[in-house]
MIMI-306315 format. One line per 4 residues: their letters; for each residue x, y, z of N, C-alpha, C. Coordinates in nm, 3 decimals, always signed. Example, Ala and Ser with C-alpha at 12.3 -4.5 7.8 and 13.67 -1.06 7.14 Angstrom:
as = +1.319/-0.569/+0.780/+1.230/-0.450/+0.780/+1.320/-0.330/+0.780; +1.285/-0.225/+0.708/+1.367/-0.106/+0.714/+1.290/+0.003/+0.787
END
This chain:
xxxx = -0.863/+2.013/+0.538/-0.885/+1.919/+0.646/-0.978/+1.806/+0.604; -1.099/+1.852/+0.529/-1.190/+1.705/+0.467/-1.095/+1.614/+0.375; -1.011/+1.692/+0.294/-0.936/+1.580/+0.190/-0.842/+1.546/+0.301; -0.803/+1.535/+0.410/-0.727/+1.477/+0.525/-0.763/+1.330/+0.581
xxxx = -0.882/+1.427/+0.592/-0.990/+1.294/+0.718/-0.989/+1.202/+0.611; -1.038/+1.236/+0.457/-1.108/+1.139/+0.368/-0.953/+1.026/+0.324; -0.833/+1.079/+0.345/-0.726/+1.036/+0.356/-0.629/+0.912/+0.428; -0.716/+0.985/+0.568/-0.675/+0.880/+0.648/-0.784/+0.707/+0.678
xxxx = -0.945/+0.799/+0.612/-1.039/+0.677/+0.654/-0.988/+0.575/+0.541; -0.964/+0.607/+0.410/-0.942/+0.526/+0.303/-0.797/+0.466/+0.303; -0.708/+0.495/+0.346/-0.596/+0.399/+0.404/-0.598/+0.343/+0.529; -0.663/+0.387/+0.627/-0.740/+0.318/+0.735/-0.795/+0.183/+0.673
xxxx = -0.896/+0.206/+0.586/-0.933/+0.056/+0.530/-0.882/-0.009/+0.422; -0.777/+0.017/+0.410/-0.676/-0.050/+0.287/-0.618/-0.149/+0.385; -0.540/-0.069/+0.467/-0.491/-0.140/+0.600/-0.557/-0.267/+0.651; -0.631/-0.214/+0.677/-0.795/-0.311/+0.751/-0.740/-0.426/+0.651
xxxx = -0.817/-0.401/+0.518/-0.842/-0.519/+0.464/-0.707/-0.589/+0.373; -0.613/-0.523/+0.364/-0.474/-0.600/+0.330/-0.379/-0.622/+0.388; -0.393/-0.573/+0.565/-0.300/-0.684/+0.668/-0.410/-0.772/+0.708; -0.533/-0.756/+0.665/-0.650/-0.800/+0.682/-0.586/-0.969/+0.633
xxxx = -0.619/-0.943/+0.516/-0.602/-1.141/+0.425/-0.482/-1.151/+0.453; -0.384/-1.066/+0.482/-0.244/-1.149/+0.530/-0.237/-1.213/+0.662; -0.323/-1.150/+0.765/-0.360/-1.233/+0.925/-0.452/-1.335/+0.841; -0.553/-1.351/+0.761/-0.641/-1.464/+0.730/-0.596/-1.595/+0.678
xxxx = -0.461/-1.538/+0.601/-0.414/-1.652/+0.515/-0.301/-1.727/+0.581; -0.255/-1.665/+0.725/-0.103/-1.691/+0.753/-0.124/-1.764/+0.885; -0.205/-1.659/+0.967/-0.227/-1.707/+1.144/-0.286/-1.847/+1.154; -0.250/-1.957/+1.262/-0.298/-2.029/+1.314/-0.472/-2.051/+1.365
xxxx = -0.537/-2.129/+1.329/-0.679/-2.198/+1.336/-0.744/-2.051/+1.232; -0.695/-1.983/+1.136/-0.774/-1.916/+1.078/-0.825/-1.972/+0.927; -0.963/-1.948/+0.944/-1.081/-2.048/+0.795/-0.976/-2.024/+0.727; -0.870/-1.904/+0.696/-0.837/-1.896/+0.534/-0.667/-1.929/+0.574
xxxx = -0.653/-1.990/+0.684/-0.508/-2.043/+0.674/-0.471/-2.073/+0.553; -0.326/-2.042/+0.457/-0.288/-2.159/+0.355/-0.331/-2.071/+0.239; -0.422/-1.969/+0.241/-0.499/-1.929/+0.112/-0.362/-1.881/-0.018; -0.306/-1.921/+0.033/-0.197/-1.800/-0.077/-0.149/-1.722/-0.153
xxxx = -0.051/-1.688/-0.233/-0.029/-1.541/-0.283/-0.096/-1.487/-0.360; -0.180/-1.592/-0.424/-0.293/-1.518/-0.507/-0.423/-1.497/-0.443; -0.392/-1.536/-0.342/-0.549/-1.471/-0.236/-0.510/-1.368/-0.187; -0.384/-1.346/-0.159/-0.295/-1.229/-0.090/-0.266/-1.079/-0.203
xxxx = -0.237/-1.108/-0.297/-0.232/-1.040/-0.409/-0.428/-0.968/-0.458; -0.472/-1.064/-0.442/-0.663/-1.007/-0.483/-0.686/-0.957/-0.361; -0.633/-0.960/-0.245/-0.725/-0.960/-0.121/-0.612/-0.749/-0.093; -0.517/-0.760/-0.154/-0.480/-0.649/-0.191/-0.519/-0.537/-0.271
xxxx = -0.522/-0.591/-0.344/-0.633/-0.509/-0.525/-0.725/-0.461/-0.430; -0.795/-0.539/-0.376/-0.951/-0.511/-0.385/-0.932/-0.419/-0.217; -0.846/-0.412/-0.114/-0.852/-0.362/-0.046/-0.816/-0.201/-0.096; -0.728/-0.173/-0.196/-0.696/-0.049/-0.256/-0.812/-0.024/-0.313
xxxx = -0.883/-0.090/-0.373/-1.047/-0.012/-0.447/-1.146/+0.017/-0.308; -1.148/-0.041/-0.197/-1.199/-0.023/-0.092/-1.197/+0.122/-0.063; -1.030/+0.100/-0.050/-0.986/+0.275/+0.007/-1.016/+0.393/-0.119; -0.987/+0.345/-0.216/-1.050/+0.451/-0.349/-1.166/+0.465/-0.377
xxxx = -1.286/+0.357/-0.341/-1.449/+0.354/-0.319/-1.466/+0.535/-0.198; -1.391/+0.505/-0.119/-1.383/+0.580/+0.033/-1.377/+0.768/-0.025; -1.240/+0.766/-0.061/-1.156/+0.828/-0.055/-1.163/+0.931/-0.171; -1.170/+0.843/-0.298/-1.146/+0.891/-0.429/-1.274/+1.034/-0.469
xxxx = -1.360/+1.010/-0.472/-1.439/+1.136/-0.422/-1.371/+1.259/-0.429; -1.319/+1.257/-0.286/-1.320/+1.368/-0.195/-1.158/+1.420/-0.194; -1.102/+1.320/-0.178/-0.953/+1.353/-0.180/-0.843/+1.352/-0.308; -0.906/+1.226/-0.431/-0.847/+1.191/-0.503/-0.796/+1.034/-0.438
xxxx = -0.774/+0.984/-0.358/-0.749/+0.844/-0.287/-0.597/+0.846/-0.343; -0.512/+0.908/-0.286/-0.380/+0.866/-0.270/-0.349/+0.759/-0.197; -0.399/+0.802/-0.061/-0.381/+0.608/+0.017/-0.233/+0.604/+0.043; -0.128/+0.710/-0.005/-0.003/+0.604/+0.015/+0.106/+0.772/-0.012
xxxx = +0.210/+0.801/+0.112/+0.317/+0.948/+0.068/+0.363/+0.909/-0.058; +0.406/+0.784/-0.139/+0.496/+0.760/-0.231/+0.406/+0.864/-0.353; +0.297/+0.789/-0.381/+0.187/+0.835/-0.513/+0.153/+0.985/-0.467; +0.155/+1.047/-0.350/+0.137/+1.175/-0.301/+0.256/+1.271/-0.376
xxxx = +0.382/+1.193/-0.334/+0.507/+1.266/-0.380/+0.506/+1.254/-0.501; +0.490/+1.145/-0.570/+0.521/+1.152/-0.704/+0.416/+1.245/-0.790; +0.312/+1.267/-0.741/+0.195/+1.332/-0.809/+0.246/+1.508/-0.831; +0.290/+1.511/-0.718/+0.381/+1.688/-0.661/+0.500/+1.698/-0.729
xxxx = +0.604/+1.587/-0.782/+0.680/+1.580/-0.824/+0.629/+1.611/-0.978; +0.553/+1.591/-1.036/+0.489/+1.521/-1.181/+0.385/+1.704/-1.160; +0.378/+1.776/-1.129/+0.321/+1.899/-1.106/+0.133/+1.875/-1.153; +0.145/+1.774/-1.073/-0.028/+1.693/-1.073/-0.117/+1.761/-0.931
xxxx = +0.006/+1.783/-0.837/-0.057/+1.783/-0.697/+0.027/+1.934/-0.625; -0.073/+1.969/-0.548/-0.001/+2.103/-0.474/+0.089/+2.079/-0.370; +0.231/+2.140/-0.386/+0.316/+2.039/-0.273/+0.234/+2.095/-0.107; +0.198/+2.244/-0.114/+0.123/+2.221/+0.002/+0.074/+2.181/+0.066
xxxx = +0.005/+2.090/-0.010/-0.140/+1.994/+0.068/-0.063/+1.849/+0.094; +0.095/+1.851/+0.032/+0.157/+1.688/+0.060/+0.188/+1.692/+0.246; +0.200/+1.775/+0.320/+0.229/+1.717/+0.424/+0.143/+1.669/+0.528; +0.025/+1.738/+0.498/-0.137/+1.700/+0.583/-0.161/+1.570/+0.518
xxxx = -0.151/+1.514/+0.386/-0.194/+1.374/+0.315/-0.123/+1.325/+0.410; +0.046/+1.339/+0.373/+0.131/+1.240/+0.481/+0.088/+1.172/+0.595; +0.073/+1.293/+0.646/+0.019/+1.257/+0.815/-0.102/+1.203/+0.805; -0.207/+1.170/+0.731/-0.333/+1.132/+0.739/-0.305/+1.006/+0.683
xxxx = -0.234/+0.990/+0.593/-0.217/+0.855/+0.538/-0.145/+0.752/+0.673; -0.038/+0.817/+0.744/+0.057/+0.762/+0.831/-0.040/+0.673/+0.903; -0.126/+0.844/+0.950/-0.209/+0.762/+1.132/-0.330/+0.652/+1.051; -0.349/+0.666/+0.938/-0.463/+0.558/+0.883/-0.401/+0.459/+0.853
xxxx = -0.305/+0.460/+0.855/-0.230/+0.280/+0.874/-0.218/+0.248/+0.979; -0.152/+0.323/+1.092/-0.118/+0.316/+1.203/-0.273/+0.238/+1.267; -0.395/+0.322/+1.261/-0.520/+0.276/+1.275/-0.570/+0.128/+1.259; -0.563/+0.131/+1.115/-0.576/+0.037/+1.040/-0.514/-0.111/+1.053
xxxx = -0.354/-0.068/+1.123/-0.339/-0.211/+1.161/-0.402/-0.272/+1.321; -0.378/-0.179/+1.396/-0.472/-0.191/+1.542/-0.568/-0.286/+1.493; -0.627/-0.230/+1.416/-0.789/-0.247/+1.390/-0.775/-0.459/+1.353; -0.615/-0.457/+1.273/-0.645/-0.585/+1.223/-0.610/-0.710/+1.361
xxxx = -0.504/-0.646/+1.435/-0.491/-0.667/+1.585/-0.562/-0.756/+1.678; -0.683/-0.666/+1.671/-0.813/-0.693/+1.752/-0.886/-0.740/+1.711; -0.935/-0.762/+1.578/-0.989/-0.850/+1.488/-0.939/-1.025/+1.495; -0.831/-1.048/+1.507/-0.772/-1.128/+1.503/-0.711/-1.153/+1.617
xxxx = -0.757/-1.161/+1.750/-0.617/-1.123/+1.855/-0.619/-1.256/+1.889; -0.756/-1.350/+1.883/-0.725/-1.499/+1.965/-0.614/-1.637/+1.833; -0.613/-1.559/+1.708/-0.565/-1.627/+1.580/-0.389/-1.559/+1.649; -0.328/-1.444/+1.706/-0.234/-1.397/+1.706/-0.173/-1.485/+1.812
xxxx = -0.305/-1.517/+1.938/-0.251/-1.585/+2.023/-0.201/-1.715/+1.984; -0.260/-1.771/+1.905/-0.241/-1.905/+1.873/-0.173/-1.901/+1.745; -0.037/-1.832/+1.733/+0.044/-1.826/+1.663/+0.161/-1.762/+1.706; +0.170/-1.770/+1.891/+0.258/-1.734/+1.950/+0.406/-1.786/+1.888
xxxx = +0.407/-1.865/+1.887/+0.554/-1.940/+1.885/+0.589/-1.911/+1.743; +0.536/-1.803/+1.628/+0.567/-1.844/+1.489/+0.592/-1.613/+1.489; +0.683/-1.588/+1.577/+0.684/-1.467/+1.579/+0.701/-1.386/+1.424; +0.780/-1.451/+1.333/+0.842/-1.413/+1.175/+0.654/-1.409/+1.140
xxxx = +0.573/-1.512/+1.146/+0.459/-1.492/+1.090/+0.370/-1.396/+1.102; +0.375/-1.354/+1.280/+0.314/-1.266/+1.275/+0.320/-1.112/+1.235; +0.467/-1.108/+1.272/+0.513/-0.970/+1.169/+0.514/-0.956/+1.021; +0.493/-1.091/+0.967/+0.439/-1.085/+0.833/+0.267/-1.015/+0.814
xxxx = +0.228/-1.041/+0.858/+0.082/-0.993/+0.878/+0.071/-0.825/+0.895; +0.212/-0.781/+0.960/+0.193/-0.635/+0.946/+0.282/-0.535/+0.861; +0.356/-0.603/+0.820/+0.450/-0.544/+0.763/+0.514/-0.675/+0.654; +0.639/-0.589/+0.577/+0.712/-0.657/+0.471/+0.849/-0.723/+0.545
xxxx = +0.879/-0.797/+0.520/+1.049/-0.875/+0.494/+1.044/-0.927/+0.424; +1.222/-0.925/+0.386/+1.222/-0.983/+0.245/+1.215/-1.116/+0.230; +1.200/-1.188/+0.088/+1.253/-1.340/+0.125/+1.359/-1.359/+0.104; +1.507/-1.300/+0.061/+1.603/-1.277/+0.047/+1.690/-1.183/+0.132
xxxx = +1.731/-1.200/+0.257/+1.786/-1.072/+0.276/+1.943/-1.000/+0.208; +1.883/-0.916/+0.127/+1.970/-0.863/+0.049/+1.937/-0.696/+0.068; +1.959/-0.591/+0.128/+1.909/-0.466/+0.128/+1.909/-0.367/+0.036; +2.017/-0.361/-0.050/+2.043/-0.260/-0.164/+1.953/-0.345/-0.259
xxxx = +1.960/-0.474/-0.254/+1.863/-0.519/-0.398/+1.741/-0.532/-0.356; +1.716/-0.507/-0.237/+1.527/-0.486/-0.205/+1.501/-0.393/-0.206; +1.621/-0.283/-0.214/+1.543/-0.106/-0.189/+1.552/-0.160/-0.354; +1.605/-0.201/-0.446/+1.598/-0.164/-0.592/+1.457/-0.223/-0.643
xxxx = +1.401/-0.373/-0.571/+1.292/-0.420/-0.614/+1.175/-0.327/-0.571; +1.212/-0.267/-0.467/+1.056/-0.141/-0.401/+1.072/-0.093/-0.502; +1.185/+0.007/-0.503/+1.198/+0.085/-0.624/+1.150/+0.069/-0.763; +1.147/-0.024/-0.824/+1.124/-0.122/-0.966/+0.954/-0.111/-0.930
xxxx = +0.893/-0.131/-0.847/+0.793/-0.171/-0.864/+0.724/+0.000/-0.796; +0.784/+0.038/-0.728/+0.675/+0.168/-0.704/+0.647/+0.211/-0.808; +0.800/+0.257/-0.897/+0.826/+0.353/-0.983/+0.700/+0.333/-1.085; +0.662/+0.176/-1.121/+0.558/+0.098/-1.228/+0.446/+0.181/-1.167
xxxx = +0.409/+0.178/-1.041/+0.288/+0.172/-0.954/+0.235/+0.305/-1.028; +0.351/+0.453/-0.972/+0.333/+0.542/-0.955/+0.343/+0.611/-1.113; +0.392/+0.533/-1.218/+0.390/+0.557/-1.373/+0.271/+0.550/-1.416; +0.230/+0.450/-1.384/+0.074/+0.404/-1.432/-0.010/+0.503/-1.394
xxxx = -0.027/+0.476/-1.286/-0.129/+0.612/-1.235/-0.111/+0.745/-1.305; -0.021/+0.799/-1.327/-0.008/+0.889/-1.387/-0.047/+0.885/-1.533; -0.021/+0.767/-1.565/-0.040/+0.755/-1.725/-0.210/+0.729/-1.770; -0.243/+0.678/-1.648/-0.417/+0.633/-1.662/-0.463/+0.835/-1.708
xxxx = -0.414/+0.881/-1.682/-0.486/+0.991/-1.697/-0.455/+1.076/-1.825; -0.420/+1.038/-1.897/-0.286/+1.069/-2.015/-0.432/+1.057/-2.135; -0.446/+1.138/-2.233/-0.506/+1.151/-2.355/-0.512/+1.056/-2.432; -0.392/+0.953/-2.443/-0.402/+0.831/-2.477/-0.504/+0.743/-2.439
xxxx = -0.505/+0.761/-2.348/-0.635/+0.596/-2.252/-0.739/+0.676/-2.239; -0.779/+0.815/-2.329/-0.914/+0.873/-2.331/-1.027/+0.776/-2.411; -1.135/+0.739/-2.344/-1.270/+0.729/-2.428/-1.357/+0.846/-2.423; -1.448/+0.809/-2.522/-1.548/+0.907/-2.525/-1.710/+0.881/-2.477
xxxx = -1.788/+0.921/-2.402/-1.906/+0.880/-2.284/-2.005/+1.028/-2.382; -2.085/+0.950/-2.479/-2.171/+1.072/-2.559/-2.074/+1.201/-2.609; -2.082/+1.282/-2.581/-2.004/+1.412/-2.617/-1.879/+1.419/-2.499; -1.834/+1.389/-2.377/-1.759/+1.379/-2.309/-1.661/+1.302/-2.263
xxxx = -1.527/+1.362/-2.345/-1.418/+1.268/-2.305/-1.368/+1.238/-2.136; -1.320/+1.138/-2.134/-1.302/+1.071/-2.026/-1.186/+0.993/-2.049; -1.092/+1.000/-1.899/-0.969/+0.864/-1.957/-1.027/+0.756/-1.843; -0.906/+0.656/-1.862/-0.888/+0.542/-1.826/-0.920/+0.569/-1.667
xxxx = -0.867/+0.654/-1.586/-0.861/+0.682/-1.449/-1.004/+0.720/-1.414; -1.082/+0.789/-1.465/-1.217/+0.831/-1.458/-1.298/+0.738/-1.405; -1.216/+0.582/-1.469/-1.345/+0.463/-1.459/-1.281/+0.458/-1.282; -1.251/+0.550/-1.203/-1.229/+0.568/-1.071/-1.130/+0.454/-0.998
xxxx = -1.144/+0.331/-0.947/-1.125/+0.205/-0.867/-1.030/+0.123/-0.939; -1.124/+0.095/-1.025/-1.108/-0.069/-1.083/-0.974/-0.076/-1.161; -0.909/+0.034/-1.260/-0.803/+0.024/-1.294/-0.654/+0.027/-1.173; -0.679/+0.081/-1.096/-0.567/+0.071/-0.990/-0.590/-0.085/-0.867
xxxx = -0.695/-0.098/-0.916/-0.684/-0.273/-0.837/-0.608/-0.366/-0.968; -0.652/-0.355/-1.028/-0.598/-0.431/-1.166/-0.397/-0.420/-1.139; -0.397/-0.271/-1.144/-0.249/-0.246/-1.126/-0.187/-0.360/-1.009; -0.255/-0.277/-0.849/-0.230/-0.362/-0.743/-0.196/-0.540/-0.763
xxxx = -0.323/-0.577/-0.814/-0.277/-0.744/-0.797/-0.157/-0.759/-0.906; -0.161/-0.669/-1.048/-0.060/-0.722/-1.092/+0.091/-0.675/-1.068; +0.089/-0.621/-0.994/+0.226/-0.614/-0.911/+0.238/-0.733/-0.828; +0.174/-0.727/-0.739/+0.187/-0.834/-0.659/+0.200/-0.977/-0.736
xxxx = +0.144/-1.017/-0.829/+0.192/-1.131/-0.880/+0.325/-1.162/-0.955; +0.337/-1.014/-1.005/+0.457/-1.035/-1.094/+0.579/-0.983/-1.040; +0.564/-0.851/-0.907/+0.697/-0.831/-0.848/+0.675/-0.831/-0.697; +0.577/-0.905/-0.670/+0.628/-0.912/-0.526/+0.672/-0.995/-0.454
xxxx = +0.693/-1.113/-0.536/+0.782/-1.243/-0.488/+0.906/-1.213/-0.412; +0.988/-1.078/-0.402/+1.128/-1.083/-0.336/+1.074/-0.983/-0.212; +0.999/-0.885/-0.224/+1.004/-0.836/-0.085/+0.829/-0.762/-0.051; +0.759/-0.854/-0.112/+0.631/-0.835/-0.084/+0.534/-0.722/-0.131
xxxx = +0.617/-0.659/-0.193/+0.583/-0.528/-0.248/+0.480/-0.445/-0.163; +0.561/-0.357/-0.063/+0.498/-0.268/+0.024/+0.457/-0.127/-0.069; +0.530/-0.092/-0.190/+0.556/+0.051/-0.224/+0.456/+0.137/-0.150; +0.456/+0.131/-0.027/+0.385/+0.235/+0.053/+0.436/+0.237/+0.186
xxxx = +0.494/+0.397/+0.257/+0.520/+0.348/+0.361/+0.402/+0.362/+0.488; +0.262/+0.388/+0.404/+0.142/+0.399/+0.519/+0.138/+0.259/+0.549; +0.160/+0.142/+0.392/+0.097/+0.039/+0.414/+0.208/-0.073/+0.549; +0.339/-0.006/+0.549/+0.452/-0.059/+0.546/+0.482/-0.022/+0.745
xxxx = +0.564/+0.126/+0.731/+0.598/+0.186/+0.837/+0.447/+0.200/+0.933; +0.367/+0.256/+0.897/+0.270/+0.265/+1.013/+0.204/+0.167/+1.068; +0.207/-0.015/+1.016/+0.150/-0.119/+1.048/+0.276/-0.190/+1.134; +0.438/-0.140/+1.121/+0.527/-0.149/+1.195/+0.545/-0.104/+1.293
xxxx = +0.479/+0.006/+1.309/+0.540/+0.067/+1.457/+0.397/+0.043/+1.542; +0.271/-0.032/+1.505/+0.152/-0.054/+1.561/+0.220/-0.209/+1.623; +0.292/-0.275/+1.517/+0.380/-0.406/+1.605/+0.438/-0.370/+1.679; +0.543/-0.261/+1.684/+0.598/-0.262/+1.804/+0.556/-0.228/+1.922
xxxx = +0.457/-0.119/+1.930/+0.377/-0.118/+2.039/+0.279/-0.190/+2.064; +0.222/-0.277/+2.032/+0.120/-0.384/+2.085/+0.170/-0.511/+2.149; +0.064/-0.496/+2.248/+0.132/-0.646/+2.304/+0.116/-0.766/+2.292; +0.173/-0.837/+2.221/+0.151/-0.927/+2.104/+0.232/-1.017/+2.191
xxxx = +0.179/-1.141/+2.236/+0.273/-1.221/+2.313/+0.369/-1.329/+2.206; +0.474/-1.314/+2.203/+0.563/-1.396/+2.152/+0.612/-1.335/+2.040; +0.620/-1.204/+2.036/+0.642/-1.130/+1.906/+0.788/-1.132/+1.882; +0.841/-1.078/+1.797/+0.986/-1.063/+1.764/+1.036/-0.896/+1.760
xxxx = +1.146/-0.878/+1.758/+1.141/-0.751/+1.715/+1.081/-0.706/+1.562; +1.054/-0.566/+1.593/+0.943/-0.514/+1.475/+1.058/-0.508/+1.351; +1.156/-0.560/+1.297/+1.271/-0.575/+1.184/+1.274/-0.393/+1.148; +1.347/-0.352/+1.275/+1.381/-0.234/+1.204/+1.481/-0.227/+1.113
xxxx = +1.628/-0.281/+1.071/+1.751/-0.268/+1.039/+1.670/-0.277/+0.891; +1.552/-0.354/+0.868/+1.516/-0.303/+0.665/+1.408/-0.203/+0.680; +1.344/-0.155/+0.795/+1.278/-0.051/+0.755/+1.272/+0.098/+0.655; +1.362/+0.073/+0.639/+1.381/+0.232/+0.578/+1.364/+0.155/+0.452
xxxx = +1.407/+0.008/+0.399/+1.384/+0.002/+0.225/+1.264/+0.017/+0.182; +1.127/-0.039/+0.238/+1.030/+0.024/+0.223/+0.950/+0.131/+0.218; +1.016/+0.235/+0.250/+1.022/+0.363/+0.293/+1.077/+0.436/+0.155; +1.208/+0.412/+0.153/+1.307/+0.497/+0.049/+1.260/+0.463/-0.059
xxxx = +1.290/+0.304/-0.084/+1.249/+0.226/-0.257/+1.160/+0.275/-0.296; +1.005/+0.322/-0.202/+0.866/+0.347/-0.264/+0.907/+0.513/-0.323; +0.960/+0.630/-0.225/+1.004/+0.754/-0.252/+1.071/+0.734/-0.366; +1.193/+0.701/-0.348/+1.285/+0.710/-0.477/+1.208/+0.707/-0.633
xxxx = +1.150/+0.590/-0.608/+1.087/+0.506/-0.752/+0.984/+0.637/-0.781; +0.851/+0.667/-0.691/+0.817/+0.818/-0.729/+0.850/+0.919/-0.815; +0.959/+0.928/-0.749/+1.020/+1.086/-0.768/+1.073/+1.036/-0.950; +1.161/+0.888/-0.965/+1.171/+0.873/-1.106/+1.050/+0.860/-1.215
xxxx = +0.938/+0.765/-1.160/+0.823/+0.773/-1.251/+0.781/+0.884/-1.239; +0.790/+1.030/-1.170/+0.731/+1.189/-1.197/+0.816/+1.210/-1.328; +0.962/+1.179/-1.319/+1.016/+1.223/-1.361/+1.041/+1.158/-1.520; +1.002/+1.047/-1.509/+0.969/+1.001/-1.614/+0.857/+1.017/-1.726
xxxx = +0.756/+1.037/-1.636/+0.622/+1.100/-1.680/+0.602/+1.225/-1.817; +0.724/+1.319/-1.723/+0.724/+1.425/-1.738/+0.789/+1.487/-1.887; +0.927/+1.346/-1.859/+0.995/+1.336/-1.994/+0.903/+1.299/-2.115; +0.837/+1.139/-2.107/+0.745/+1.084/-2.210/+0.666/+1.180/-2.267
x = +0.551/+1.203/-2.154/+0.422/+1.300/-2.169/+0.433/+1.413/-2.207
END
């Protein structure tokens, strides 16, 4: 139950702070109107070291079912403990976007008439609508997400700290923000790169229930690519892992 709670507070504030700079950079009369994808991309990174500052401790800072599954898949993680992460990761997005909601509610008002924008702020669409080739770009890019991580921990990217080896992952945070922005710069130009469905599905269904004046529908008909692409890609970088390593 503690690696739960510590689960949901640290994607709770991933949430916070990366639908966070997407309401800052997008909504109407906001200081960081305009900031763009490379404010959006850092303002990402650094919200995932937020949640791994939080999290990583106590739980390991998954933050996200995809890296949960793939870790269980990759025989890193106990599949037991994957369905309590799930659910802790879910409602800490779910949280997390509220949170960005109310933070922002007089910037939401005054971006009534731009409904596509504001569901940008909580969720992904593509800039292409193409569905089989956006579940393949989630896919493409989880699979990277969820390789890496795995590989940060690999004998290869060991240093040595006096008499005690240590890898790459040890240095805790900072290598998985590094990852984060460079996804986002290099593959998230076609569908924003959610590979999470805490970051994705649970900031979606907080749109659909809030009352957000001038909203649009919450784009269910691509929901599931964000969803599947991040799973799928998982389950191949476990499986990839498993082959290499």
């Amino acid at each position: 139950m503690t690696e739960c709670i510590f689960e949901f507070l640290g994607t709770l504030v991933l949430v916070l702070f990366g639908d966070g700079v997407c309401a800052a950079t997008s909504l109407n009369k906001s200081k960081a109107k305009g900031g763009g994808w490379v404010v959006i991309a850092l303002g990402w990174g650094l919200a995932v070291m937020m949640g791994v500052l939080i999290a990583g401790p106590v739980s390991g800072a998954h933050l996200n079912p995809a890296v949960t599954l793939g870790l269980a898949v990759a025989g890193q993680f106990a599949w037991g403990a994957v369905p309590g992460y799930v659910v802790a990761q879910m409602a800490g997005g779910f949280v997390g976007a509220l949170l960005v909601y109310v933070f922002y509610k007089d910037h939401y008002a005054a971006t009534a008439e731009e409904p596509d924008t504001m569901l940008g702020t909580f969720c992904t669409m593509p800039a292409i609508w193409n569905p089989w080739r956006n579940f393949l770009s989630e896919l493409i890019a989880s699979c990277v997400l969820v390789f890496v991580i795995l590989a940060l921990a690999t004998r290869g990217n060991a240093f040595q700290v006096g008499e005690t080896a240590a890898s790459t992952g040890a240095l805790g945070a900072w290598p998985v923000t590094c990852l984060i922005m460079a996804l986002g710069m290099s593959l998230g130009g076609t569908t924003g790169y959610a590979m999470n469905p805490a970051r994705d599905l649970s900031p979606r269904c907080a749109h659909a229930v809030l009352p957000i004046k001038g909203k649009r529908d919450s784009g269910w008909s691509y929901s599931w690519v964000p969803v599947a692409g991040p799973l799928a890609g998982a389950c191949i970088a476990a499986g990839l892992y498993l082959l290499v390593f």
